[in-house]
C-alpha positions as CSV (number, residue, x, y, z in Angstrom):
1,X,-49.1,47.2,-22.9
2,X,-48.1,44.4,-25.7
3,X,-48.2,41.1,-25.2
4,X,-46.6,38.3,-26.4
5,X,-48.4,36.1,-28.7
6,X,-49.5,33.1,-26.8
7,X,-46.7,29.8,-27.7
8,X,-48.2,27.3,-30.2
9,X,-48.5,23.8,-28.9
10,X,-48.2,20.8,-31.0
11,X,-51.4,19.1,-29.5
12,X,-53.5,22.2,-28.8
13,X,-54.1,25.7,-28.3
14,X,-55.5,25.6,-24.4
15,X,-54.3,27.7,-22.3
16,X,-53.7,25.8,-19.3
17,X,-50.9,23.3,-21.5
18,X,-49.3,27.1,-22.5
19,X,-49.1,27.7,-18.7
20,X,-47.5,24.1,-17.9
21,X,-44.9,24.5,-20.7
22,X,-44.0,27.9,-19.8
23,X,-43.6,26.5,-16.3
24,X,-41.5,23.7,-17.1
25,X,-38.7,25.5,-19.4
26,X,-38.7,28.2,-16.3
27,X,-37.7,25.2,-14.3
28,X,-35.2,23.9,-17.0
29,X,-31.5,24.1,-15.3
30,X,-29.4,26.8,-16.6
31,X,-25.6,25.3,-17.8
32,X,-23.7,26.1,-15.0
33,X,-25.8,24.2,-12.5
34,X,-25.5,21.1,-15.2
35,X,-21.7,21.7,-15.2
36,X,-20.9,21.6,-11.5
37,X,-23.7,18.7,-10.9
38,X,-21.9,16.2,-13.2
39,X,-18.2,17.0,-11.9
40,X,-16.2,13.6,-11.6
41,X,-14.1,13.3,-8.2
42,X,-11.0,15.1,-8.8
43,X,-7.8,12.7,-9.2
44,X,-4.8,14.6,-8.8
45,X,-2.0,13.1,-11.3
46,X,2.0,13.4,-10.3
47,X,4.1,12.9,-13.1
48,X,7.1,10.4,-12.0
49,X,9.4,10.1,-15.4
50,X,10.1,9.0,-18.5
51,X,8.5,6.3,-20.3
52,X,11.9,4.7,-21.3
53,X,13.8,5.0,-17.8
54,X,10.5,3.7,-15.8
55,X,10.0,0.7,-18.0
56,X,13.8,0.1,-17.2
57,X,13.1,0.5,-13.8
58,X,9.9,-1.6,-13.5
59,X,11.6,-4.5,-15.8
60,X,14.4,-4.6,-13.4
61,X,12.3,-4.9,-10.4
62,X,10.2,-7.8,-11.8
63,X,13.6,-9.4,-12.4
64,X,14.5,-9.1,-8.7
65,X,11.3,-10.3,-7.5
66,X,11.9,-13.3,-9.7
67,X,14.9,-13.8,-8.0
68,X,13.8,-13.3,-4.5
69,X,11.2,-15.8,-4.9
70,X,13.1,-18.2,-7.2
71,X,16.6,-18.9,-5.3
72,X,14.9,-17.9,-1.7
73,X,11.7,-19.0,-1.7
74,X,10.6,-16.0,-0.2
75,X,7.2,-15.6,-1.3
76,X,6.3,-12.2,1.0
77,X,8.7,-10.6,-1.0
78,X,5.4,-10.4,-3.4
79,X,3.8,-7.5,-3.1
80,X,0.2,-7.0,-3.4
81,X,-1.1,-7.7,-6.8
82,X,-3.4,-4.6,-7.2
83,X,-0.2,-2.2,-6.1
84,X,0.6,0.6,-8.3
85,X,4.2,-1.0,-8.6
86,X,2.2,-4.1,-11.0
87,X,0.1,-1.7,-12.2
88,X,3.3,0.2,-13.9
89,X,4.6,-3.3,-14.9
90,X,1.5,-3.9,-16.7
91,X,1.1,-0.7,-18.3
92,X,4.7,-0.4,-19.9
93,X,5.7,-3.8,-20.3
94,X,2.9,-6.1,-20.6
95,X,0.7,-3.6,-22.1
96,X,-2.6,-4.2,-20.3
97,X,-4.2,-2.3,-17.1
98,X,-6.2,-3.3,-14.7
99,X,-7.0,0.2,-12.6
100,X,-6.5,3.5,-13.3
101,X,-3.7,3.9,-11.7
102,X,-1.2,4.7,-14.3
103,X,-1.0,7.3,-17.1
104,X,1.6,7.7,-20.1
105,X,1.1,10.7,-22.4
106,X,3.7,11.6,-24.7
107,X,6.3,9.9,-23.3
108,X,5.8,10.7,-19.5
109,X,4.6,8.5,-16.9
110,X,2.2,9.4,-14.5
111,X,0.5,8.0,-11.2
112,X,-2.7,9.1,-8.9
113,X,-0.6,10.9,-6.8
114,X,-2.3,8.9,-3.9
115,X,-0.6,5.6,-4.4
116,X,3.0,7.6,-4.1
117,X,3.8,5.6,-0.9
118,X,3.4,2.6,-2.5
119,X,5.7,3.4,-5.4
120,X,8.7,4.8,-2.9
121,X,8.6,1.3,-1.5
122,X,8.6,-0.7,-4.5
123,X,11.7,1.3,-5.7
124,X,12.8,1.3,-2.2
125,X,13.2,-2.5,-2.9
126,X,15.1,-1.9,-6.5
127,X,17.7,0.6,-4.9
128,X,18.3,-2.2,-2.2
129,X,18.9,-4.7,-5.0
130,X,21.2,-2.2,-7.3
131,X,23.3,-1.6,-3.9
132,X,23.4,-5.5,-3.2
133,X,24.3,-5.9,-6.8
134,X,27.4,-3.6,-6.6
135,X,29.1,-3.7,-2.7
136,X,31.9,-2.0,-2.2
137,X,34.0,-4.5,-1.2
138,X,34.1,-6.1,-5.2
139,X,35.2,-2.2,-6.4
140,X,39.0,-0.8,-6.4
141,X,39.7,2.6,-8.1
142,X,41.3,2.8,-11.3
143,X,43.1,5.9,-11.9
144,X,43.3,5.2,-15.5
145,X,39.5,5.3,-15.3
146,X,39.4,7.7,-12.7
147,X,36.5,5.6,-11.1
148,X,35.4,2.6,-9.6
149,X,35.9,-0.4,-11.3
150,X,34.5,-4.1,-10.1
151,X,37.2,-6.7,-9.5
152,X,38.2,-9.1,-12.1
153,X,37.4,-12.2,-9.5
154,X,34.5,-10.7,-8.7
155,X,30.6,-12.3,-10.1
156,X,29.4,-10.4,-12.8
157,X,26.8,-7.9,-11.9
158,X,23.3,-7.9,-13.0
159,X,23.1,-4.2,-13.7
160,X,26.2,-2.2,-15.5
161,X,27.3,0.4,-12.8
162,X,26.9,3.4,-15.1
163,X,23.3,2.0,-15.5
164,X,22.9,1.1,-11.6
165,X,24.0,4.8,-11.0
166,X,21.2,6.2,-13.7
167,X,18.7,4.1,-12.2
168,X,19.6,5.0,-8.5
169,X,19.2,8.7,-9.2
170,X,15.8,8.6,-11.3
171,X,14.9,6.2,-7.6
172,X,16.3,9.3,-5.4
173,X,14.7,11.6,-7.6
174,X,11.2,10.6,-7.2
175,X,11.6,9.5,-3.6
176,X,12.0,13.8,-3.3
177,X,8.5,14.0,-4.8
178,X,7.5,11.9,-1.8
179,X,8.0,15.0,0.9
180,X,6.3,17.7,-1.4
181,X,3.1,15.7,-0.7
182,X,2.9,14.7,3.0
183,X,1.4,16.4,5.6
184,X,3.2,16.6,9.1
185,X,1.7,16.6,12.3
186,X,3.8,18.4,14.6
187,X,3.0,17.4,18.5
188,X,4.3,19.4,21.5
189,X,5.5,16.5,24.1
């Protein structure tokens, strides 16, 4: 039976120190325990548009709030400054970030798919301001147009209506993301 020449040691040629450092690259981790120990918590990313259309989206809301809280005073219509709504508005327009929250790669925006609540309500609150901006009651049809037009006497709006209507369905297209990632709790009564 052959053996294998003993391992050379930088210090000396005892056997006992060939033993420990035998022993110690036995106990060395192989790379898939060092890959699994080191995994990062899992952040699950849902991708909600367009660069373009959500910095429209998220400029127009800020303009709203400014409103609300300029010509109403209403100061709850702030909503909390660490929300993923002022986390978008810094990301796209004012170019800084606080959290994590946001992501744009090559032109697509994407949030931690956790904060999706949070997002439904803040455009929640822009549709409600692109329908206040444009009532019914200050539109007649125009067959000419063959659409609705706003009255002459009526205050200009804030938002065009062809814009209003792009806006409103990029808002009703990510409020369908919304069911895709709840759980329901059904309960017999």
């Amino acid at each position: 039976m052959r053996h294998a020449p003993p391992a050379q040691t930088i210090f000396s040629d005892t056997e006992e120190e060939i033993v420990m450092h035998a022993a110690i690259i036995e106990r060395f981790p192989a790379w898939a325990i060092r890959a699994t120990a080191q995994s990062a918590p899992r952040i699950d990313w849902i991708q909600i548009g367009l660069e373009h259309d959500i910095r429209k989206m998220i400029d127009l809301w800020q303009r709203y709030l400014f409103k609300q809280v300029t010509t109403q005073c209403d100061l709850l219509a702030l909503p909390d400054d660490n929300g993923v709504m002022w986390q978008l508005y810094r990301r796209l327009l004012a170019n800084e970030l606080r959290q994590d929250l946001v992501r744009v790669r090559d032109g697509n925006v994407s949030i931690d798919k956790r904060h999706l609540a949070d997002l439904s309500e803040g455009f929640a609150l822009l549709a409600e301001f692109l329908e206040d901006d444009h009532p019914p009651h200050l539109h007649v049809w125009d067959e000419e147009a063959w659409d609705y037009v706003r009255r002459v006497d009526a205050p200009p709006p804030v938002v065009d209506r062809r814009e209003a209507r792009s806006l409103y369905a990029h808002i009703d297209r990510i409020n369908k993301l919304a069911p895709d990632n709840v759980v329901y709790i059904w309960e017999d009564a």
